[in-house]
DOLO-432015 format. One record per residue (C-alpha): residue number from 0; residue in one letter; x, y, z. Coordinates in pm, 1 decimal. Example, Ala and Ser with C-alpha at 12.3 -4.5 7.8 and 13.67 -1.06 7.14 Angstrom:
BEGIN
0, A, 1230.0, -450.0, 780.0
1, S, 1367.0, -106.0, 714.0
This chain:
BEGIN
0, X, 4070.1, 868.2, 1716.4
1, X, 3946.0, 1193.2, 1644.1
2, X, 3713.0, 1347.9, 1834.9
3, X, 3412.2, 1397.0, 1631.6
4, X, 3474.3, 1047.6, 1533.6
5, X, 3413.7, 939.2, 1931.0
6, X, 3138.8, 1184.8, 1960.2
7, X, 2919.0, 1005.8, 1697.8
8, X, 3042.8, 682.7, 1804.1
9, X, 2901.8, 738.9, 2143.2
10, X, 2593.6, 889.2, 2017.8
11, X, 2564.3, 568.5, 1857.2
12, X, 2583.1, 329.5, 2155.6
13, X, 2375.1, 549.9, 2339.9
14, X, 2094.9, 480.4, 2043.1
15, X, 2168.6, 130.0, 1999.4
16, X, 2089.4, 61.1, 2452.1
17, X, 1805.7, 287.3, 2382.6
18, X, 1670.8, 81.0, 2168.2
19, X, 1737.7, -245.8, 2338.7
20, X, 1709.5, -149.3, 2707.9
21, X, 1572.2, 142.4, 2970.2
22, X, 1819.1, -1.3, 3240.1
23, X, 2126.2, -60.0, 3018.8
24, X, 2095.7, 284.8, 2843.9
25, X, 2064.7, 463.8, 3224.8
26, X, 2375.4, 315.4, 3293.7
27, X, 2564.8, 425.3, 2959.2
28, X, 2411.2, 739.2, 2978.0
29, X, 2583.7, 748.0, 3333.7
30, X, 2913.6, 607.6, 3169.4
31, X, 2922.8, 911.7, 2886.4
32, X, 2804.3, 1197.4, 3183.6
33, X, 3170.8, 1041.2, 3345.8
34, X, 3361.1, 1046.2, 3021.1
35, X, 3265.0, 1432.3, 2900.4
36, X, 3339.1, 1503.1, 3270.9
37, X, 3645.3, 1367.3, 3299.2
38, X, 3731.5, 1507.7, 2986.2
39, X, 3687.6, 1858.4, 3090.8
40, X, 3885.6, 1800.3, 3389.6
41, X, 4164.9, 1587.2, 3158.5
42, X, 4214.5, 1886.6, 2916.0
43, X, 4261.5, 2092.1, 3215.7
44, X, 4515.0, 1925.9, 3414.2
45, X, 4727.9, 1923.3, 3075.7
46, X, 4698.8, 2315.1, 3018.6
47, X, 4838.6, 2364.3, 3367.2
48, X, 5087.9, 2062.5, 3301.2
49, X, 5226.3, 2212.0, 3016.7
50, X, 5233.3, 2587.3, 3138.5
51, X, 5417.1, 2420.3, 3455.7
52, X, 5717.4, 2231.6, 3274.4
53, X, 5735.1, 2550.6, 3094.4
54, X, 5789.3, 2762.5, 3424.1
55, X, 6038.4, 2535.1, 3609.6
56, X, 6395.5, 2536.2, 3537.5
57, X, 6497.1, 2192.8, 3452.3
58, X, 6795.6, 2230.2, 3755.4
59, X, 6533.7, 2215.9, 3977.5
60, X, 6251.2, 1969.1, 3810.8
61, X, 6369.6, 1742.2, 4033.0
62, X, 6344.9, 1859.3, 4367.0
63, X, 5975.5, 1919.4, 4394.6
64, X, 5659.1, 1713.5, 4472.1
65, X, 5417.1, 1947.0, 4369.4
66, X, 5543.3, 1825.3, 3999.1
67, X, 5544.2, 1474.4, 4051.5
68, X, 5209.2, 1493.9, 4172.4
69, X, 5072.8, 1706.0, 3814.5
70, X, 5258.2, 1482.7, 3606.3
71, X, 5121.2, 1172.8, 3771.8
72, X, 4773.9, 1286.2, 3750.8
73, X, 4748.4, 1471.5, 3430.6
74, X, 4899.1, 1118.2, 3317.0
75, X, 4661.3, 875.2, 3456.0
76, X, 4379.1, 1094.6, 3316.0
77, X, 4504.7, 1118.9, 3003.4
78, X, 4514.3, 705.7, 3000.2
79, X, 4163.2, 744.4, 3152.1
80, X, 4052.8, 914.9, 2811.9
81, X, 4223.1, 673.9, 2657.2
82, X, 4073.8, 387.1, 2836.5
83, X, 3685.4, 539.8, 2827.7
84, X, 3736.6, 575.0, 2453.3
85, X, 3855.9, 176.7, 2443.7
86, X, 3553.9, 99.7, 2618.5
87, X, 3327.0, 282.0, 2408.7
88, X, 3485.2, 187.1, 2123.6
89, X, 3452.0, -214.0, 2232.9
90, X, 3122.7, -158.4, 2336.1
91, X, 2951.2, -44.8, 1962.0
92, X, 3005.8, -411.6, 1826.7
93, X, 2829.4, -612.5, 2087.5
94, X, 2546.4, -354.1, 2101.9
95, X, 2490.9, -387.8, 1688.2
96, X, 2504.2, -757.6, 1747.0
97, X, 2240.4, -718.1, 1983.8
98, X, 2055.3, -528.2, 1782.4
99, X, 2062.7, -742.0, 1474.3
100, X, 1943.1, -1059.5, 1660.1
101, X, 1639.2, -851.5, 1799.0
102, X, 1568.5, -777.9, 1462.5
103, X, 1632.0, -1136.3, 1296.2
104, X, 1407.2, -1276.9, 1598.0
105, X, 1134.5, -1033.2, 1491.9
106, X, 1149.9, -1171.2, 1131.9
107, X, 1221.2, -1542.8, 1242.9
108, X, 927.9, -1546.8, 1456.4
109, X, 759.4, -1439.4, 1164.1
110, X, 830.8, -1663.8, 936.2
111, X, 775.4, -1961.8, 1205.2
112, X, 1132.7, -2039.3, 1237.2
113, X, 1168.1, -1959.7, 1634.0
114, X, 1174.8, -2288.9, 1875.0
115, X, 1255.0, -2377.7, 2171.8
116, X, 1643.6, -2441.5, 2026.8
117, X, 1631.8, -2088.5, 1867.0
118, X, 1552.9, -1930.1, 2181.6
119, X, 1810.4, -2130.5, 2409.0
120, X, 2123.4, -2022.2, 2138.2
121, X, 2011.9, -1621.2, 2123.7
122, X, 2037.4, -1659.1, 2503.7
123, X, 2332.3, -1760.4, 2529.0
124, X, 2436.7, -1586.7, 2208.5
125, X, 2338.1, -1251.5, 2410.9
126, X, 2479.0, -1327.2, 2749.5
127, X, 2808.1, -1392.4, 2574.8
128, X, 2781.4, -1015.5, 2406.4
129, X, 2678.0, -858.9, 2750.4
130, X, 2948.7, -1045.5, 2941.8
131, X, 3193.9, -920.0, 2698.0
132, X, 3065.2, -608.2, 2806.2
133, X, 3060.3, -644.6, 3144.5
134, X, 3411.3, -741.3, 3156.2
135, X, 3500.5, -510.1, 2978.3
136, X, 3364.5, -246.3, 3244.5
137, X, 3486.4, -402.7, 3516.8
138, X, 3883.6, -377.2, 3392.5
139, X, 3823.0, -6.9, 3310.0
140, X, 3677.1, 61.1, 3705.5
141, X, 3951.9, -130.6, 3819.0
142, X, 4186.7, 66.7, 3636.1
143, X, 4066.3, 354.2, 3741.9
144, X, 3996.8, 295.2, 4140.6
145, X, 4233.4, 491.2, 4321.3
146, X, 4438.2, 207.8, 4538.0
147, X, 4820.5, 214.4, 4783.4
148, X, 4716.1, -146.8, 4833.5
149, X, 5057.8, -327.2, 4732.2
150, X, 5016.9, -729.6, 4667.4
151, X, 5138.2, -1043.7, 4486.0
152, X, 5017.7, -1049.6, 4181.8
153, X, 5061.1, -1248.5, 3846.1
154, X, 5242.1, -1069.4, 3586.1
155, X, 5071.1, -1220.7, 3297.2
156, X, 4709.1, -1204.8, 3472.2
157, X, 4834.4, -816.4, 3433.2
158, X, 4944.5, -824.8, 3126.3
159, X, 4531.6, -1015.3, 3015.3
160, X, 4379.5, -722.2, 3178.1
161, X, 4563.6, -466.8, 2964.5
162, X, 4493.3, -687.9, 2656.8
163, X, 4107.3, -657.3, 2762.2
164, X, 4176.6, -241.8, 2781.9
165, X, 4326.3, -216.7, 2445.6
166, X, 4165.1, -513.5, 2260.7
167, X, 3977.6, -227.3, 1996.8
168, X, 4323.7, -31.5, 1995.0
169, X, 4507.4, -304.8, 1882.1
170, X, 4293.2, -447.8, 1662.5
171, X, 4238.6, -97.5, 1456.6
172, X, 4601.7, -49.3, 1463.7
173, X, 4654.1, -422.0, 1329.6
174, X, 4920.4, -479.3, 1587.2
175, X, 5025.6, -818.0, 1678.0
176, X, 5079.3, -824.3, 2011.9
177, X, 5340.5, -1136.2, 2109.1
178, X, 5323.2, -1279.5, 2450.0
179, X, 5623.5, -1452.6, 2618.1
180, X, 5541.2, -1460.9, 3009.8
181, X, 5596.8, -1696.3, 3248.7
182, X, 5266.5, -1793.5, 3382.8
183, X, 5446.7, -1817.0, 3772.0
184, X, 5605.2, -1551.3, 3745.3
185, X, 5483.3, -1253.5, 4082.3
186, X, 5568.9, -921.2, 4129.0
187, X, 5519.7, -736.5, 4478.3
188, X, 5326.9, -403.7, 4416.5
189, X, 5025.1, -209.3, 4301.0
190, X, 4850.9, -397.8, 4003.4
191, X, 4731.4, -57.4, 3874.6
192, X, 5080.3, 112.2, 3890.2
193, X, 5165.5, -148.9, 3619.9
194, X, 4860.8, -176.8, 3385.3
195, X, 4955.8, 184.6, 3361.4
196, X, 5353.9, 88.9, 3293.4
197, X, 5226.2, -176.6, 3001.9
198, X, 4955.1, 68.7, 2855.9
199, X, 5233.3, 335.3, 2848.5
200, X, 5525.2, 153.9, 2668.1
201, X, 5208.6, 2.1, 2421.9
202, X, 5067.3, 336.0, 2362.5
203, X, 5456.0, 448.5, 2267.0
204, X, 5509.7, 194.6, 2051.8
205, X, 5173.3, 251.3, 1858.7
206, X, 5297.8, 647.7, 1863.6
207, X, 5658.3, 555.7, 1679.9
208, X, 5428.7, 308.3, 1432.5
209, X, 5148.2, 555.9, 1331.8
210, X, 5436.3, 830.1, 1280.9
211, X, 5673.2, 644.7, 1059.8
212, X, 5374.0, 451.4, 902.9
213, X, 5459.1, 136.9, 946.3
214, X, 5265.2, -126.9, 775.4
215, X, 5362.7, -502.6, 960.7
216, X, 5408.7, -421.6, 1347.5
217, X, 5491.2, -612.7, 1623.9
218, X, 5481.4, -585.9, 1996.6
219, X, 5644.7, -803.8, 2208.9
220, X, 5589.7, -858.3, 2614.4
221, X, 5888.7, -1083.7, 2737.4
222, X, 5886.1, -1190.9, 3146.4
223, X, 6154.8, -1416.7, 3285.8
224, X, 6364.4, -1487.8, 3605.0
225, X, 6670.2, -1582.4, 3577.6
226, X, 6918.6, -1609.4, 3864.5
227, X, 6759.0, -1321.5, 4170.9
228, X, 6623.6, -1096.5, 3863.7
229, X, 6289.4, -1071.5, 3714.9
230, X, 6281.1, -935.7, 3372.8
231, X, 6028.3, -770.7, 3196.7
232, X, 6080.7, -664.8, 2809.9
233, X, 5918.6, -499.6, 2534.4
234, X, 6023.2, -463.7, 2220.2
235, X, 5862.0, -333.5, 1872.9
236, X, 5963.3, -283.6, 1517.6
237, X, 5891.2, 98.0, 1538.7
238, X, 6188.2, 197.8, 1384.7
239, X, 6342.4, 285.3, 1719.4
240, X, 6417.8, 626.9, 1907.2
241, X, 6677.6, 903.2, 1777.2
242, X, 7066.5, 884.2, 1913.8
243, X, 7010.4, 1266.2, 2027.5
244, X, 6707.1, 1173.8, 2220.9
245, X, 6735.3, 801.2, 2353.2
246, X, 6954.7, 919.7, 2618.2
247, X, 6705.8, 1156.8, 2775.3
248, X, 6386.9, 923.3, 2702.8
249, X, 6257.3, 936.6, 3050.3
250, X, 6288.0, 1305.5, 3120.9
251, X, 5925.6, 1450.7, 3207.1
252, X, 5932.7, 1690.9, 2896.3
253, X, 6107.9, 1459.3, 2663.4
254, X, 5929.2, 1347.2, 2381.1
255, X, 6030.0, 1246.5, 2017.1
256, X, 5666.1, 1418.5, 1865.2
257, X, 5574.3, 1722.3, 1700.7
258, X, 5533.3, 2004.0, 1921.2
259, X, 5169.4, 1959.7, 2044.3
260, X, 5162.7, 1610.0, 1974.9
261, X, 5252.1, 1479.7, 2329.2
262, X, 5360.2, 1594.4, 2644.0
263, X, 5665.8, 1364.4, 2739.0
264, X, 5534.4, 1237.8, 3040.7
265, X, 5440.9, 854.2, 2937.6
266, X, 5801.3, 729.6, 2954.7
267, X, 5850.3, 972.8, 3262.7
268, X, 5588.3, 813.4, 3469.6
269, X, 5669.5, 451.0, 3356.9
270, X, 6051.9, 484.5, 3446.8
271, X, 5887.1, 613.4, 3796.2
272, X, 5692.4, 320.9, 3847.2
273, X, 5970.7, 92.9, 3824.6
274, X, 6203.8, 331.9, 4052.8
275, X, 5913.5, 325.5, 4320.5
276, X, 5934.6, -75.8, 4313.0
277, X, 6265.6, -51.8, 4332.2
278, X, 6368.6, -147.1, 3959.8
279, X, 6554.6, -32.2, 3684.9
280, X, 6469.1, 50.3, 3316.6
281, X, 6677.0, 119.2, 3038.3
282, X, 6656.2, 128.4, 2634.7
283, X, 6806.8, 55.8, 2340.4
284, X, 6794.8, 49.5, 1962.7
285, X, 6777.6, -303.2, 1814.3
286, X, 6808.9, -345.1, 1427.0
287, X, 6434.8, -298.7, 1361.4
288, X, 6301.3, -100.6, 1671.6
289, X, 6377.4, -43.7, 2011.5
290, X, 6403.8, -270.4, 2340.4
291, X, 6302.9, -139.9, 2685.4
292, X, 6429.2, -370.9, 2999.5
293, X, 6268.8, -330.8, 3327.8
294, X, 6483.8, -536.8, 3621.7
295, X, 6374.3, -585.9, 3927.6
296, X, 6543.7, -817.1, 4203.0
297, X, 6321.8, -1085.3, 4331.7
298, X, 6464.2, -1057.2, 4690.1
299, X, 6303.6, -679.7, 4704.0
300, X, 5935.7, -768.0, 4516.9
């Protein structure tokens, strides 16, 4: 999304809870203050990013901290742009609908049609918009709340909260997103860590679509056990990754875009993620895209 485009669209929201509430537009107001904040701070961390993977011979890359540590954060705040734009984004529809049945209640009362029935179904009508909302909000602060609290957690309850992140994304990239999880199925580790993982192999998938311009695409999330292992795949229709390149994937300054495009840290962090937890990832070409399987061994999670 370009950024005049989010601009106006959040000039928009901000005049739509104007409009409709004092207390709901203090709090967006709030929410935007965070967002060009965070911006500033995002744009930043990826000047000194990218002067930094510059500097460093790639011998040593590896042996350092301090680089983990830039690359980790310049990449959660770029998926914290991502995410406040999501949110905004989501946000604009439930607003307008708002907004249209204050008006249509204004006319309706006018024109006698307004009841006791009339008023019970634009409650509930409304609550269902502001709970949307709400929800909404409350997967993007979860996202973003800094936690080293490792648990049991549901991989497809996971997998539901990232849907609720990139529901707008999806939907205005017309991607059908396929589901095949095993609703039992637990992993040991920080629920965060892995929204981030899933938003990250999502996000590279819609990259490869939007660059080859693929018309029909397809996103698949596959979790199974079999045996000691639990798997976790994903798989698109993207047209898959160079031979030169696939090999080298999850390098931290490895990416298939034009220069200036991306920073090749996305696949760099997610393979980290999975190394932390004590996993393995790997990748290959299938006939219409590329596969990327995550393992880890259920006696360690």
């Amino acid at each position: 999304m370009k950024k005049d485009t989010i601009q106006e669209l959040i000039n928009e929201i901000e005049d739509l809870s104007k409009d409709y509430d004092k207390g709901l537009y203090g709090k967006i107001k709030a929410f935007v203050d965070v967002y060009h904040e965070q911006k500033k701070i995002n744009e930043k961390l990826k000047r000194e990013n990218k002067f930094f993977l510059k500097k460093w011979d790639k011998r040593n890359i590896l042996e350092f901290d301090k680089k983990d540590k830039i690359i980790e954060q310049q990449s959660r705040l770029a998926a914290m742009g991502e995410m406040i734009d999501a949110v905004a984004h989501q946000w604009k529809q439930p607003l307008n609908s708002i907004s249209m049945m204050i008006d249509m209640l204004k006319n309706d009362f006018k024109d006698g049609f307004v009841d006791e029935n009339y008023i019970d179904d634009l409650n509930e009508t409304t609550h269902l918009q502001i709970d949307h909302m709400v929800t909404t909000l409350n997967e993007f602060r979860n996202f973003l709340r800094p936690s080293t609290k490792n648990e049991n957690f549901h991989i497809n309850t996971v997998v539901q909260n990232v849907q609720i992140l990139m529901k707008d994304e999806l939907i205005s990239q017309n991607i059908h997103l396929n589901l095949e999880i095993d609703e039992d199925l637990q992993l040991f580790g920080n629920k965060n860590e892995f929204k981030h993982l899933f938003i990250n192999l999502i996000n590279n998938s819609i990259d490869a679509f939007n660059e080859r311009n693929i018309q029909s695409r397809e996103v698949t999330i596959r979790c199974y056990k079999e045996s000691l292992n639990i798997y976790i795949e994903v798989e698109d229709n993207a047209g898959g990754i160079p031979n030169n390149i696939i090999n080298h994937i999850f390098k931290p300054n490895v990416t298939t875009k034009p220069e200036g495009k991306g920073t090749g840290i996305g696949l760099y962090m997610t393979s980290q993620i999975v190394k932390k937890n004590n996993g393995s990832i790997n990748v290959h070409n299938t006939k219409n895209g590329i596969l990327f399987t995550i393992v880890f061994r259920k006696t360690n999670i």
